[in-house]
Structures are given as C-alpha cells and as structure tokens.
N, C-alpha and C positions, 0 to 999 in steps of 0.2 A: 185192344184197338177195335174200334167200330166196325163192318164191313163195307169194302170199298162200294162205289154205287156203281149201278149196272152201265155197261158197257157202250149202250145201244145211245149216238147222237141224238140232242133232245129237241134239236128244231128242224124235224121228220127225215124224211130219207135220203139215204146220200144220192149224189151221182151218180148211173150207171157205170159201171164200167166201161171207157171207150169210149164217152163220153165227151166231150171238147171241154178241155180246163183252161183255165183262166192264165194260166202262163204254163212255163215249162215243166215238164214230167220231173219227177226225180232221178228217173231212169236215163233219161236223155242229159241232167244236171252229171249225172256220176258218169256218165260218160265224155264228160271234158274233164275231168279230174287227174290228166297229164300235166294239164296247166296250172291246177292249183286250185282246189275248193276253196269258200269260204263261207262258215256259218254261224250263226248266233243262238246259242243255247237261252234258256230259260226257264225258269220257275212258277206255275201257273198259280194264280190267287190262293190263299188261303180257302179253305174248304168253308167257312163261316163268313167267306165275302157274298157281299149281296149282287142280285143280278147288274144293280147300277154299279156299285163296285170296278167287280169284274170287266165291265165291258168301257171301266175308264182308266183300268189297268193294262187294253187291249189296243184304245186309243193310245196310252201312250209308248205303249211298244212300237206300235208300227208308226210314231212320230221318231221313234230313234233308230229305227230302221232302213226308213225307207229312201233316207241318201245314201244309205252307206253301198246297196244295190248285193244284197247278200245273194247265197244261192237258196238257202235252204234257212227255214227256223226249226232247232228245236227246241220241243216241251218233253221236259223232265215228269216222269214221273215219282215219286218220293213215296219212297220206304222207310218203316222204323227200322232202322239195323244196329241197332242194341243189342243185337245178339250176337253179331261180329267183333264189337269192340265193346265191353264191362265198361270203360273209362267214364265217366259222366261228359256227355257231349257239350259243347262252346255254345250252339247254339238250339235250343230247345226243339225237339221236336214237333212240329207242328203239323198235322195232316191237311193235303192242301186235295185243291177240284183237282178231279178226271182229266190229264192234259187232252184228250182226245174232247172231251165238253165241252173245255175252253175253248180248244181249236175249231169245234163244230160252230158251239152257241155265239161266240166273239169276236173272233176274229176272220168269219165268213167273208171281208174285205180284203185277207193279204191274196197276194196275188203270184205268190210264189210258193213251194213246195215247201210241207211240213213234216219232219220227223219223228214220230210219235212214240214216245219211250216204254213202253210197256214192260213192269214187276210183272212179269207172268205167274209168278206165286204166289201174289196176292188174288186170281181170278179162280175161279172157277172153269174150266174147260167150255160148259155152255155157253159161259158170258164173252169168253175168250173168242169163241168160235161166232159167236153173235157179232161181235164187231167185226170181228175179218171179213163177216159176209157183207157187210151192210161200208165199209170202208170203200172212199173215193179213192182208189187206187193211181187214179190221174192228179189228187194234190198229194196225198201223203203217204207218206212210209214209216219204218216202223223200224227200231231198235228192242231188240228180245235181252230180256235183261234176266239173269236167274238169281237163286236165293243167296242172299248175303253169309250165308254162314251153311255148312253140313246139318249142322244141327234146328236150322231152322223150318218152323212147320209151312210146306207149300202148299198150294190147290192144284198147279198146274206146273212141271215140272220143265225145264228149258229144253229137254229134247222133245218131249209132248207139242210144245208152243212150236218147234217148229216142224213138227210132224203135221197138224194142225192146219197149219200156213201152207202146207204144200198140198194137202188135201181139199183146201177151204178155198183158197186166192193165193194161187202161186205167182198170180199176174202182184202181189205185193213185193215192193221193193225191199229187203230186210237188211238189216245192219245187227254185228257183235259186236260186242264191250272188249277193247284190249283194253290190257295191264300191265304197261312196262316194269311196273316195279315187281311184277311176280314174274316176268322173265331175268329179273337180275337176281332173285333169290333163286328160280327153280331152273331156269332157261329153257322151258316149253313152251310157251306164251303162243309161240309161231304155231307147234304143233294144236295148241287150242286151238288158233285162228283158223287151222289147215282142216280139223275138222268142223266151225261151225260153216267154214266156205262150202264143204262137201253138205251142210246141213240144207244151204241155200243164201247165206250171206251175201250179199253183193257188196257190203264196206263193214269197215268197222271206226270204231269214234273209243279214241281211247279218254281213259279217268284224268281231270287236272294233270298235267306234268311240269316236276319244276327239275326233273331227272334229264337233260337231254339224252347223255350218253345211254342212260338204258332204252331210250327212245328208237336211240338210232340202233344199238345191238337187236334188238326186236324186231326191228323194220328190216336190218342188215338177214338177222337169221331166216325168215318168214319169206323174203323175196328171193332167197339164194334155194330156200325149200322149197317154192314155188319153181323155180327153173327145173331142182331135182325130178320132179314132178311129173314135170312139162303141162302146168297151169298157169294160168295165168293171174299173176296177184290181184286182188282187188283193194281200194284205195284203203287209203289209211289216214282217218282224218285225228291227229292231235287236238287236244282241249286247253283252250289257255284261261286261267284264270289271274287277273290280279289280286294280290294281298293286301290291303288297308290298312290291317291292325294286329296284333298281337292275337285279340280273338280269332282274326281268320285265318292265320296263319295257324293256331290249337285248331281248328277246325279244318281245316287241310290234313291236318297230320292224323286225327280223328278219324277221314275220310280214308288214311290208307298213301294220303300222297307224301309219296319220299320228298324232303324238301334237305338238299345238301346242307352240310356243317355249316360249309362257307357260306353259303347265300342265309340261311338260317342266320346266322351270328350278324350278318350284314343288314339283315330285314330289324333282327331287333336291338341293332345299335344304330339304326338309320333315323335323321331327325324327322327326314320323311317315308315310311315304308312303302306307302303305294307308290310313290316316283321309284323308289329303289325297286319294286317288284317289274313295275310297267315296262323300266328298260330291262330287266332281267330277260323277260316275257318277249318282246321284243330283239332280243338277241337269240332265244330258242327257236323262234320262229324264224327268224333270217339263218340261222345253220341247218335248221330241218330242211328249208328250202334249198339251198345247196347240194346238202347230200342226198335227199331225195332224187333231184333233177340228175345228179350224176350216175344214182342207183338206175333209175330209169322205172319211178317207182311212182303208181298214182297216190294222192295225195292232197290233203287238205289239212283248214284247220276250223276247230270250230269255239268260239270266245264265249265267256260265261262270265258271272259272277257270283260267287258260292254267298253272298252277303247280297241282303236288301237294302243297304245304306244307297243312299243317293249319289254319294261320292263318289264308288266305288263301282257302282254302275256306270255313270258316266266315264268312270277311267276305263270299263271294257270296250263301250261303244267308239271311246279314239284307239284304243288298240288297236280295235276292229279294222277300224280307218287305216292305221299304218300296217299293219297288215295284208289289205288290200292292195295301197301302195309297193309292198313287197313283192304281192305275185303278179305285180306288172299291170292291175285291171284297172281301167280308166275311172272316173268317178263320176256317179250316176249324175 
C-alpha cells in the first residue's frame, strides 16, 4: 500500500487556537452528552476522486445533514486490515482522501464540530505531530484509533499518539474506539476504556453494534468502575449502522460486528433486510436510551453506513431522524 499523504491541511493554515469558530466547540458539544449526543459518521472520497469530485461529494453531505441538526460529523479514516481478518473481504478495499483534507479542503462550510479519525499507525510521528499543531482545535477533534492486529507493522504506536497530543495540543478534544464485543469475549473493554480515559479521552464512539446486551454489560461494567474510582465517566457514543444486503451484512461480520443468530437469520430470511435492520437499529437505540438515562451515564449515538449504495444511505440519514426524535431534540 502506497504512503498515506501528509498530514498538514492543503488550503493553508488553520485557525489559531481560541480563535472564534463558527459554531460550537466539541468540548462544550460533549459537555451536554446527559441529554443525549447525536452524530453522523462518514466515509471520505475515494483517494482517486477529483477535486470537483470530492467537493460534490461534500455538497451533498451537508445537503443530508443539515436538517437533521446533528452535533458532531464524523470522518472515518480507513485502514487495510487484512491482517486482522485472512477472510477475503465483501467489499474491496479501496484507499480513500485524508479525512482531515477532506475536512479542511471541502467541507470548510459545515458549521458544526468535526471528528477526525486518525490510524495513528499508518503516520509517521512527524506527520502526526504536524497536524496536531496545525489542527483547529475550536471545530475538530479527533479519535486515536490503533493497529488492527498485534502483528501489524505501525509508524506511530496508540500510546505514542497519545503521548503526542498531550505534548503537542492538549487543548485537542480526543475520543477511544470501544468494543463491546471484546468485552463479551474478555470483559475488560471498561478496563481499556479506564485507561485510554487516564490517556486523555474525553469519549469514546464504539464499532457498529447489532449486540445490545454486550453494549449495555460494557457501559454497565465501565460506569460502576468509574464510581469505584471515583471518576467520572465519560460519554459513550454507540454506532448504528443499517444493513441492506447480504453483502453488508458479510461485511459487518468481516468488520468484527457480533450480529445475533436471531437477528442474523431474520436479516436473511427478511423480504426486506434494510427495513428489517432499520427497526432493529431502532429498537437498540430506544433501550440504550433508557438504560443509559437510568445508569446516569453520558451518552450518545453516532449513525453511519458501512455501504455506498444510495439506499442505504438514505435509510441511515431517517434513522438519524428517528433517533433524534428519540433523545427528545426538536427538529432543526
């Protein structure tokens, strides 16, 4: 695989720090996260889109966006992880733009807080550290994400990345990757979480879930060890993806996401899988909301679709919507 391109925004320098941004911090976002986050994930252009492209790919994001009155976007970044799973992947790997480029170059019009997913293993330390400095810490923030596999070769290793960040721009908001399905197999997940929080976490945003119950054991464990503590948890945003098709569903399971017998058998004996997924998705999110609110536990969710179809897109953007409807927020 190619090397990733360098780090540094390509339409000149960011905002100073402290600066007056154009709507709310992330920082001050995560801070109403009692009531309920909501945000919309995404996938930036193929890496071989052109500038026109891209910036009509940009347009049309924030045409699906911007009634939905989200808190936060985020931009994925994509890794080959081939090395985690041998299986021959559903959907081809493709190396796509810099989410932090796209962010910079295209979508300099959204007007809310961006959360920028950084493979810290695919960077170099230099290049790593060149963005943190040069990063508008008043729109976006950042998700440290580490190597998919032990055996995989790094440049920049996840406690580096966030050693880094406390060195560099500690004023940067950061977010961890849970994994509820590796607290159902190991049940540490919470102790992960307890140390990227001492790392400097402010949230974390967990992988697709089509598992409530290990959702909620993770969230359960993690806030009860927080009290042990006596810290204070920080939010915990869910990922909800609809399923379309058979292929996305093989590529869910690909990605690592536990997808129950039942609902599995239901998805592909269903005449229609994406309605079948949508209420699924739908129902995870109305009991996370529940037992969160009981826990006493910050909280969010953040909606994606692991598929470019047009279908399927659109079925996350009304999720989205009912969703929002679910955490009570009016409509924009």
């Amino acid at each position: 695989m190619s090397a990733p391109p360098p780090l540094s925004p390509v339409d000149g320098p960011a905002t100073p720090t402290g600066s007056p941004s154009a709507g709310p911090s992330l920082r001050h976002v995560l801070a109403g996260a009692t009531r309920g986050l909501l945000l919309f994930g995404i996938t930036p252009p193929r890496a071989s889109a052109t500038a026109e492209q891209a910036q009509e790919i940009a347009r049309l994001t924030r045409a699906r966006l911007d009634p939905l009155d989200v808190d936060a976007l985020v931009l994925y970044d994509i890794d080959d992880e081939s090395d985690r799973n041998p299986d021959e992947r559903p959907f081809p790997y493709l190396p796509t733009m810099d989410p932090a480029v796209f962010h910079a170059a295209h979508l300099a019009g959204w007007r809310r807080p961006a959360i920028v997913y950084r493979c810290v293993g695919k960077y170099p330390e230099p290049e790593l550290r060149d963005w943190l400095r040069a990063v508008d810490t008043g729109r976006v923030g950042s998700v440290f994400v580490g190597a998919s596999s032990s055996s995989k070769q790094v440049r920049t290793t996840l406690p580096r990345a966030h050693a880094l960040r406390r060195e560099t721009r500690p004023d940067l908001a950061v977010g961890g990757v849970a994994i509820p399905e590796r607290h159902t197999r190991d049940l540490d997940e919470h102790r992960r979480m307890l140390t990227k929080q001492e790392r400097g976490c402010g949230f974390f945003v967990s992988q697709v879930i089509y598992d409530v119950d290990a959702s909620k054991s993770m969230v359960s464990d993690y806030h009860y060890a927080c009290r042990e503590r006596g810290v204070t948890p920080r939010p915990v945003v869910f990922t909800l993806s609809v399923c379309g098709s058979l292929r996305t569903l093989a590529f869910l399971q690909w990605l690592g996401v536990r997808v129950p017998r039942w609902l599995e058998n239901a998805l592909r004996h269903a005449d229609d899988p994406l309605a079948e997924s949508y209420e699924q998705c739908l129902a995870t999110a109305r009991e996370l909301v529940t037992f969160c609110r009981r826990l006493g536990m910050p909280f969010g969710f953040n909606v994606e679709s692991v598929s470019n179809r047009k279908l399927e897109i659109d079925a996350s953007v009304a999720l989205a919507a009912r969703v929002r409807d679910l955490l009570g927020r009016p409509s924009a």
